[in-house]
C-alpha positions as CSV (number, residue, x, y, z in Angstrom):
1,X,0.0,0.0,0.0
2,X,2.7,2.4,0.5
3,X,4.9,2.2,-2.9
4,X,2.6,5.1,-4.5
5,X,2.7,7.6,-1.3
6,X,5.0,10.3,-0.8
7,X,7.5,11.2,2.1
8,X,8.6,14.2,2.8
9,X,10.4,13.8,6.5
10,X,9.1,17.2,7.7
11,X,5.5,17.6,5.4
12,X,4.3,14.4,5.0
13,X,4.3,10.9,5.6
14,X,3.6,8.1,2.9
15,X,1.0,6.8,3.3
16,X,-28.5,6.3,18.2
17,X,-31.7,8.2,17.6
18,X,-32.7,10.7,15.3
19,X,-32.5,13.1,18.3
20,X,-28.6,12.1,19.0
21,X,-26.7,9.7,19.6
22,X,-24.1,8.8,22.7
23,X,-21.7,6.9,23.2
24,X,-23.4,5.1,26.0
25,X,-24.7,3.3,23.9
26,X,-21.7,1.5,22.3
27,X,-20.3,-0.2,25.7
28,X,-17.8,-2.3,23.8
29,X,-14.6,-0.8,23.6
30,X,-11.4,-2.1,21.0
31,X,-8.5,-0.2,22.7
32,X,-6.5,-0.6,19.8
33,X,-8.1,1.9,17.0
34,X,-6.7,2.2,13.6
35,X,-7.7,5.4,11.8
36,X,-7.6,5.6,8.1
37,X,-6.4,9.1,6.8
38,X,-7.4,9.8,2.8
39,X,-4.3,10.4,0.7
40,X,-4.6,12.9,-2.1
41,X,-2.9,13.1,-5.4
42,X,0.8,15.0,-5.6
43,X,0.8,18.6,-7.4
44,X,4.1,20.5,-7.7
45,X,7.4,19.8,-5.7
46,X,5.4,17.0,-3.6
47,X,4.6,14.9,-7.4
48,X,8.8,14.2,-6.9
49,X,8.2,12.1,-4.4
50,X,5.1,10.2,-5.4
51,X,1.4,9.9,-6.9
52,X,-0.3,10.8,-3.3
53,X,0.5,12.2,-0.1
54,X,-0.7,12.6,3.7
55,X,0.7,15.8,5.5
56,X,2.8,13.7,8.1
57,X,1.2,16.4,11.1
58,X,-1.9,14.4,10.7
59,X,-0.5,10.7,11.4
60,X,1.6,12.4,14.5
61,X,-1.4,13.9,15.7
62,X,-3.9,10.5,15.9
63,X,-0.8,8.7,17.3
64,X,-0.3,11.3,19.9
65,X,-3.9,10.1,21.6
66,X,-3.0,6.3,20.9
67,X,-4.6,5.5,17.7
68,X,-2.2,3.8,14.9
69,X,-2.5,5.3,11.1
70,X,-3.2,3.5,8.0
71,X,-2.8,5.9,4.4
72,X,-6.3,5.6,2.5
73,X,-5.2,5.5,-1.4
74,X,-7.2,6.9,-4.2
75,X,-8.9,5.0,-7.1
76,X,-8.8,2.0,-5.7
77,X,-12.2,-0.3,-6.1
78,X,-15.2,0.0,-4.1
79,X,-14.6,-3.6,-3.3
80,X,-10.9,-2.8,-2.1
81,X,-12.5,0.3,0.0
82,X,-15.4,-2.0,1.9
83,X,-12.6,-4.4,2.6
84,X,-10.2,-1.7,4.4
85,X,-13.2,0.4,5.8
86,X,-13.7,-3.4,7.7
87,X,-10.5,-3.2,8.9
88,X,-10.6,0.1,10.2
89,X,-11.9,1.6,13.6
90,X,-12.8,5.4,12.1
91,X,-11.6,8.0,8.8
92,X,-10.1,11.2,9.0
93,X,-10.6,13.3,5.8
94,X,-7.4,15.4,5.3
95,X,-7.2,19.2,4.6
96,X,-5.8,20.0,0.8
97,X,-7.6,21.6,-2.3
98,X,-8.9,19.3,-4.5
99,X,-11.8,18.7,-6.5
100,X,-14.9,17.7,-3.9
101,X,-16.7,16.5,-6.3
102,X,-14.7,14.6,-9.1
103,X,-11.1,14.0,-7.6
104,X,-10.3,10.5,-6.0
105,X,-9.8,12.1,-2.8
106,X,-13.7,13.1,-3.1
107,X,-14.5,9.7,-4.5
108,X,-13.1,7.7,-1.6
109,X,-14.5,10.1,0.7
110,X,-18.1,9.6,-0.5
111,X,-17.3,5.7,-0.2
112,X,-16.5,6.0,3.3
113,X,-19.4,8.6,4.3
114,X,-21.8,6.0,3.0
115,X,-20.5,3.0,4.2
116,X,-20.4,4.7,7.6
117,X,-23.6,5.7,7.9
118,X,-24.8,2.5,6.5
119,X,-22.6,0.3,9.4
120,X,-24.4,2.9,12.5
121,X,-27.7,2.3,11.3
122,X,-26.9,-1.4,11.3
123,X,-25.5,-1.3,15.0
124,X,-21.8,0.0,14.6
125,X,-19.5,2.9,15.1
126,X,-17.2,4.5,13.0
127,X,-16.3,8.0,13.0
128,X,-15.6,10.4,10.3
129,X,-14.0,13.7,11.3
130,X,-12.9,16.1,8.0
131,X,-10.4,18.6,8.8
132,X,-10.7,22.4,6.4
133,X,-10.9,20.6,2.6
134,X,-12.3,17.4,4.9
135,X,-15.5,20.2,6.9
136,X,-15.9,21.1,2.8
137,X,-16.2,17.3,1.8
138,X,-18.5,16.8,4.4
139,X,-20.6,19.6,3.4
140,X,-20.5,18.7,-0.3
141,X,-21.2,15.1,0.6
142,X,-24.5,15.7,2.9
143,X,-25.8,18.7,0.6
144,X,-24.7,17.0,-3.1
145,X,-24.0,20.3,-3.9
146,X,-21.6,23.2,-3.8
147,X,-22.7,25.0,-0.7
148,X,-19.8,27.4,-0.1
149,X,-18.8,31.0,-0.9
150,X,-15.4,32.4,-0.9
151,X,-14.1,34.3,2.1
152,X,-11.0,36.9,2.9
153,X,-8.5,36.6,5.3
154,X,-8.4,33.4,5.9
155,X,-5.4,31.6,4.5
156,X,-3.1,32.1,7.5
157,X,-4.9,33.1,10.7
158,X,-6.2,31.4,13.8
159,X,-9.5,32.4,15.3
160,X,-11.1,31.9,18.7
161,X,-14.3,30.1,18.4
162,X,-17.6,31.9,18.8
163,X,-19.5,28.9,20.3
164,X,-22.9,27.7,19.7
165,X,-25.4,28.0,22.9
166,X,-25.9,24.6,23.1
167,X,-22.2,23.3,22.8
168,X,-21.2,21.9,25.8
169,X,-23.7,19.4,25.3
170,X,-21.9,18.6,22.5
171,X,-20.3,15.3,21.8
172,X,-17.1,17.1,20.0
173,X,-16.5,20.0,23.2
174,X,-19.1,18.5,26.1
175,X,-15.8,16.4,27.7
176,X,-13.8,18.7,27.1
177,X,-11.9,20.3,30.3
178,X,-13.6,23.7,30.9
179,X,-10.3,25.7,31.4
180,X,-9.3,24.5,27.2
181,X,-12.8,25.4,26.2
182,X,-12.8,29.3,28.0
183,X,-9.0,29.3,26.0
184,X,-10.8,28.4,23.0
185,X,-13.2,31.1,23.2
186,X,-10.9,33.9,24.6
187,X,-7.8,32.8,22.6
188,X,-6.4,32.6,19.0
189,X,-6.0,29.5,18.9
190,X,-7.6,27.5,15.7
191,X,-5.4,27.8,12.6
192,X,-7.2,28.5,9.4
193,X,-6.0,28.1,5.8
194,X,-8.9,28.3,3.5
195,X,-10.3,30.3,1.1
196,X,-13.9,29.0,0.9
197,X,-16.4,29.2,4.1
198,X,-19.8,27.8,5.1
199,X,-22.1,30.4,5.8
200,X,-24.9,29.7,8.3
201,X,-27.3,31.3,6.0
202,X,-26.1,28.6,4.0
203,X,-26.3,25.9,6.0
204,X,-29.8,27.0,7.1
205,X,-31.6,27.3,3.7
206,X,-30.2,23.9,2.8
207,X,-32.3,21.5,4.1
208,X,-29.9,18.8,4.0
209,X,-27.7,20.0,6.1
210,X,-30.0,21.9,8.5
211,X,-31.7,18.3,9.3
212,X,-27.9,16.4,9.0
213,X,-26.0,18.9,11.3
214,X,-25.8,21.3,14.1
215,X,-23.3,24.4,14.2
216,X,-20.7,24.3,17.2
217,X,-19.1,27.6,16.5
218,X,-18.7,29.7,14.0
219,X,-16.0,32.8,13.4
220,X,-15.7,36.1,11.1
221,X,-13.5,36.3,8.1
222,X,-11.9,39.9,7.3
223,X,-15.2,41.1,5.6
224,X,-17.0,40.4,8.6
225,X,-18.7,37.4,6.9
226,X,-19.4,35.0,9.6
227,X,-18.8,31.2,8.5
228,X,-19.1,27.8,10.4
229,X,-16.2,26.5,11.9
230,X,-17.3,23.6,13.7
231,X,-20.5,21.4,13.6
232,X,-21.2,17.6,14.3
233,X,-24.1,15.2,12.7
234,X,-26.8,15.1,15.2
235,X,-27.5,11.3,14.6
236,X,-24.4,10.2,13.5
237,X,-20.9,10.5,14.7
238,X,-19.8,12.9,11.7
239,X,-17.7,15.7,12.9
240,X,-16.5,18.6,10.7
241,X,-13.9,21.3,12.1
242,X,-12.6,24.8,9.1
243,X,-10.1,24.7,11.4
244,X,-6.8,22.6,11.7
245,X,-6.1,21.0,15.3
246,X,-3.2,19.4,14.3
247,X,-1.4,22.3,13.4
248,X,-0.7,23.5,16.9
249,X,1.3,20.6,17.9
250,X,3.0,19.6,14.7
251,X,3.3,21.8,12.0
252,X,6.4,24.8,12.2
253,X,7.0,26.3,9.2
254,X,8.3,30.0,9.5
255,X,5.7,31.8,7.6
256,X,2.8,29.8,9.5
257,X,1.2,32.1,11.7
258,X,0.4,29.2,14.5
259,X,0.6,29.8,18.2
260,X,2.5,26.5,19.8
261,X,1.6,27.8,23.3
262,X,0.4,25.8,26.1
263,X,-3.0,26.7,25.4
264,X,-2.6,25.7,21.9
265,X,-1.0,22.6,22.3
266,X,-3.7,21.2,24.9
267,X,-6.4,22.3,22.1
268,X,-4.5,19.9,20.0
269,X,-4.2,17.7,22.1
270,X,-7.9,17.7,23.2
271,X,-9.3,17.1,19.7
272,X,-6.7,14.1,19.0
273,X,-8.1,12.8,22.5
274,X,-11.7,13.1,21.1
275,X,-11.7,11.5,17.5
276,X,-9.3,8.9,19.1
277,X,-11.9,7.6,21.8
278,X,-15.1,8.1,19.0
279,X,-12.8,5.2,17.5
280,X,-12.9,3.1,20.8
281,X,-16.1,2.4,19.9
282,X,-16.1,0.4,16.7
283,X,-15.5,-3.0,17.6
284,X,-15.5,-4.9,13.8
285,X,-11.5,-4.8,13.6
């Protein structure tokens, strides 16, 4: 599986109810989760190395809360997907910028989304969390559309998180410690690097994601266009963040404007912690 994936030592790596759900109700717990992480195709510089690529922050940052990685290749067959998506305890959905809609990445995405939300309403529990281009694949997947409008300011900047009303009773933020929360609404501390945004105007006149999806926070590009930033699937265990949390702790390029402070790190940290023990709960593997 790895012959076609890049590595680049310091980049990347080769690679309920309808009214909720809980985990409460998934007692069994496989305390050795394997999380698959989509690979995308190579542009540029990285196409020297190989086909596809994983940023390598990504595979630190599920390993850092005890989960091993396994790369996710594109254009393989729906048959070869089904038989890793049995293997596998949960799927992160890289950040990027490629196609949603007609790139492999996108493809194997949509093959995962489904068979996911086929397995919970069949008894089991795998997690898919999509990180910036991943929150946009989600979005794209839910709505079958292009629901997004292009925003300023947003390539190189972290936010704090306007939260929801209702977001402690979250799945995503309702364990997490109350000090790392009041950081995350008083601090700086989610990195962004997009260029397109979910508006909740959007997200509200869409019905599919309205009924799919509540908003967790939201934050204010440099037009003062306010764009989702955080929202989790109300019956599922979907979770879709604009932000990157694994930039804190693992990415330190010069010209990234990232904060690796002990707030920040414990954010990181605290989202790792999350996805990781969401994939606890799927017991197939």
């Amino acid at each position: 599986m790895m012959a076609n994936l890049a590595v680049l030592s310091f980049v990347i790596v080769a690679v309920g109810t309808a009214q909720g759900l809980s985990v409460r109700d998934f007692p069994e717990v496989n305390d050795r989760p394997i999380i698959g992480v989509i690979a995308q195709a190579s542009e540029g510089a990285r196409a020297t190395f190989g086909k596809t690529y994983i940023p390598a922050s990504y595979v630190k940052y599920l390993e850092s809360a005890g989960a091993r990685v396994v790369p996710i290749r594109v254009n393989l067959t729906t048959a070869e997907y089904t038989k890793l998506f049995n293997s596998l305890n949960g799927v992160l959905y890289p950040g990027g910028g490629v196609d949603m809609f007609t790139s492999g990445y996108a493809k194997s995405a949509k093959i995962f989304y489904d068979l996911a939300l086929n397995a919970f309403d069949e008894g089991d529990y795998f997690p898919v969390w999509g990180t910036c281009m991943g929150f946009e694949q989600l979005t794209a997947l839910t709505s079958n559309r292009n629901v997004l409008t292009t925003c300023k300011g947003t390539g190189n900047k972290s936010y704090k998180l306007n939260f929801s009303k209702d977001y402690k009773s979250s799945r995503m933020f309702g364990k997490v410690p109350v000090d790392i929360l009041t950081d995350m609404a008083t601090l700086p501390l989610t990195p962004n690097f997009h260029e397109y945004c979910l508006t909740p105007q959007n997200f509200t006149d869409d019905a599919k994601l309205k009924s799919f999806y509540k908003i967790l926070s939201t934050n204010t590009d440099d037009d003062d266009m306010e764009f989702v930033s955080s929202m989790e699937a109300i019956k599922y265990p979907v979770y879709g963040v604009q932000w990157h949390p694994e930039k804190n702790n693992f990415e330190f390029g010069s010209l990234l404007k990232i904060t690796h402070s002990d707030a920040a790190t414990r954010v990181s940290q605290a989202m790792a912690n999350f996805l990781v023990s969401e994939a606890l709960h799927d017991i197939i593997s």
